[in-house]
C-alpha positions in Angstrom: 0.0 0.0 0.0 3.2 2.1 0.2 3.2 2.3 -3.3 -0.4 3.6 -3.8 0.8 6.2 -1.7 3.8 7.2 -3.9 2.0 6.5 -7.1 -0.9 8.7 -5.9 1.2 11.3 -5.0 3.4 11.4 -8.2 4.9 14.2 -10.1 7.7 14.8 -8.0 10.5 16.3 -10.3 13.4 16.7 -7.7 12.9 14.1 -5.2 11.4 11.4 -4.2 8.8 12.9 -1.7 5.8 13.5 -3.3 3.3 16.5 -3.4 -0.2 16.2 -2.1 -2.7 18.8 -1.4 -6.1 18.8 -2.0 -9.2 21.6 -2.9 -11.2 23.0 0.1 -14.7 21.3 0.0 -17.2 22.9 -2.7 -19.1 24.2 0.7 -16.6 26.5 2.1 -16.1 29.6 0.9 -13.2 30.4 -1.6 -9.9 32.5 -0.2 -9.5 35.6 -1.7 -6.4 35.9 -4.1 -4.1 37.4 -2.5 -0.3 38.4 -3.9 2.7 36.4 -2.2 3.3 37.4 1.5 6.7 36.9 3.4 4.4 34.6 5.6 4.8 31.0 5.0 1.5 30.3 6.5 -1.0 27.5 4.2 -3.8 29.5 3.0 -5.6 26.0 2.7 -9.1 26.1 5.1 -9.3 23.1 7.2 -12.4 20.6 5.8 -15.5 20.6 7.4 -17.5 17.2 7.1 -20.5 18.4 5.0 -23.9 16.9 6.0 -24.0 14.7 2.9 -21.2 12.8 3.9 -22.8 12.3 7.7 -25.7 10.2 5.8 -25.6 6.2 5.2 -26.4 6.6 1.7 -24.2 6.5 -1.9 -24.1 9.9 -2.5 -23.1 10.4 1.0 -20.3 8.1 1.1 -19.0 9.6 -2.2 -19.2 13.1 -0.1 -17.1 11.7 2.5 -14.5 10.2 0.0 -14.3 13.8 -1.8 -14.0 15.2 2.3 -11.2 12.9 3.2 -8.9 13.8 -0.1 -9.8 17.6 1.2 -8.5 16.8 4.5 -5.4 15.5 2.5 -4.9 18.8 1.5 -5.0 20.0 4.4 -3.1 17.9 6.4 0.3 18.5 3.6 -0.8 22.3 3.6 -0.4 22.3 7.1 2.3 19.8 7.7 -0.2 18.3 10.1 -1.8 15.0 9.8 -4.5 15.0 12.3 -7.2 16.0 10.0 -6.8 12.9 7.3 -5.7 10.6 9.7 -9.1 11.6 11.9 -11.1 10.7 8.2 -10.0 7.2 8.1 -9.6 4.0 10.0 -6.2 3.4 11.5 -5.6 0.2 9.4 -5.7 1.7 6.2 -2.6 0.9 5.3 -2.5 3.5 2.6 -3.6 6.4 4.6 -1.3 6.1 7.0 1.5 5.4 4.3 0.0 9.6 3.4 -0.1 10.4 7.0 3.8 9.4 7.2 4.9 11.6 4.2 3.3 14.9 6.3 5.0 13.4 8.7 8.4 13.9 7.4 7.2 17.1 6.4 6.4 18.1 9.9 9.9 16.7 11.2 11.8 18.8 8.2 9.4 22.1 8.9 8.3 22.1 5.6 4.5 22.2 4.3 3.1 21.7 0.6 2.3 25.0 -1.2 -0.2 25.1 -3.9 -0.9 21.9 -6.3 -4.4 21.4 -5.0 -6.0 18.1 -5.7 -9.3 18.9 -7.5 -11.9 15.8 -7.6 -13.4 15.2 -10.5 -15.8 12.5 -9.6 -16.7 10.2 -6.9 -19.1 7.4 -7.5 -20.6 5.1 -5.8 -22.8 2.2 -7.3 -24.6 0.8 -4.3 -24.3 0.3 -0.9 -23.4 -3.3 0.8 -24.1 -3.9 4.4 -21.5 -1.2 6.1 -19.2 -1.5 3.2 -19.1 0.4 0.0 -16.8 1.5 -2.7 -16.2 5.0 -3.9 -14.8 5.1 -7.4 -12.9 8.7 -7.4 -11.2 10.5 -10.1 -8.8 13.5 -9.1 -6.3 15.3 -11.2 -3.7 17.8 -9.4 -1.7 21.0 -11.0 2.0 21.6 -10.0 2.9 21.8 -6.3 5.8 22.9 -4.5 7.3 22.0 -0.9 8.0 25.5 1.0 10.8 25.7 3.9 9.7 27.7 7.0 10.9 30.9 5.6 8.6 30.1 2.4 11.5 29.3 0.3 10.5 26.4 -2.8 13.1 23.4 -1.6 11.0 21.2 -4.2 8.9 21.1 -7.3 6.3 18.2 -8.4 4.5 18.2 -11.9 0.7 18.1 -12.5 -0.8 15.1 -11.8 -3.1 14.3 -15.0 -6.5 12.5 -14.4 -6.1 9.5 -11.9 -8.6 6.7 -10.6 -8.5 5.3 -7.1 -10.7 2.8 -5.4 -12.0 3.9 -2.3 -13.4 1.3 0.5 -15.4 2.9 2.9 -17.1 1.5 6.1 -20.1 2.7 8.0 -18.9 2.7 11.7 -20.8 4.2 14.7 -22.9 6.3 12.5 -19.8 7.6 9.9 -17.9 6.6 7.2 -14.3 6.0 7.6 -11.7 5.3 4.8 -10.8 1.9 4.9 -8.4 1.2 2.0 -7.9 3.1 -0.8 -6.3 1.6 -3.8 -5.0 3.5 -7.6 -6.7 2.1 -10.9 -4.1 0.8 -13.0 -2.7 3.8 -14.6 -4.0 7.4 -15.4 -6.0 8.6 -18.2 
C-alpha cells in the first residue's frame, strides 16, 4: 500500500517525496487571491464534514471520500496530519502510508504549497451492508514544498486524471476510509 501512496502522490520532479494537497470542499467559501506574503503560512481552510457525507447513503459516502482527499490537503498544507488521519480508520494501510509523508514534512518544517487536488468525480454504485466502494477521479496542478521561511526546496508536476478505489465503512454512525487503492494507470 506504500506504493499507492507514492504513485498517488506522483509528479515529483526533484525528489522522491511526493506533493499532495487537496481543494477546500465545494461548501466553504473560496480565499480571496491574495499576492505572495513573506508569511509561509498555508492558506488551505481546514475541511468541514458536509452533511451529505454524515448520511448512510451512496451519495453520501461519495461526499465523504471527496471530504477525506480535502483533508489531505489540508493535512500536507499544514504539515499536520491530524485532519486525514481523523477521516479514516487506523488500518488503512494507505492512509497512513500519506499520514507518514506529512509526517516527514512536519519533522523537516516544511508544508506543501499550492498543487491542489481537485476531484473530479466520486461514485458510488450501491451500498453493501457497512461497506461500500467510492470510485474517485482526481487530477492535481504543479505543487511545491515551502521551507519555513517560504522558500520552494522542491517542485512536483501536475498530476493528469487518476482513478483510485475507495473502500469505505459505515462505523458508529460515519464513514471512515478503509483502504484506498489507484486504478491501473492514469488517463
Amino acid at each position: 500500500m506504500a506504493l499507492a501512496a507514492a504513485v498517488l502522490l506522483s509528479g515529483c520532479s526533484q525528489a522522491d517525496e511526493p506533493a499532495v494537497t487537496l481543494p477546500p470542499l465545494p461548501s466553504a467559501s473560496p480565499s480571496p487571491s491574495r499576492s505572495p506574503s513573506p508569511s509561509p503560512a498555508a492558506s488551505v481552510p481546514k475541511p468541514v464534514l458536509p452533511e451529505l457525507a454524515k448520511q448512510r447513503t451512496s451519495e453520501g459516502a461519495s461526499a465523504y471520500a471527496t471530504f477525506y482527499f480535502d483533508s489531505v490537503t489540508w493535512s500536507f498544507a499544514n504539515a499536520e496530519p491530524s485532519a486525514m488521519r481523523s477521516a479514516a480508520s487506523p488500518e488503512c494501510e494507505s492512509c497512513e502510508s500519506l499520514a507518514g509523508l506529512v509526517v516527514d514534512l512536519q519533522n523537516m518544517d516544511r508544508r506543501r504549497k499550492g498543487g491542489q487536488y481537485q476531484v473530479i468525480s466520486a461514485l458510488t454504485p450501491a451500498l453493501s451492508d457497512d461497506l461500500t466502494v467510492v470510485d474517485l477521479r482526481y487530477k492535481r496542478p504543479g505543487a511545491s514544498t515551502v521551507d519555513s521561511s517560504g522558500a520552494v526546496v522542491e517542485t512536483f508536476k501536475a498530476v493528469p486524471p487518476t482513478s483510485v478505489s475507495m473502500i469505505l465503512e459505515w462505523r458508529d454512525n460515519s464513514w471512515v476510509v478503509e483502504e484506498f487503492k489507484l486504478g491501473d494507470e492514469p488517463s
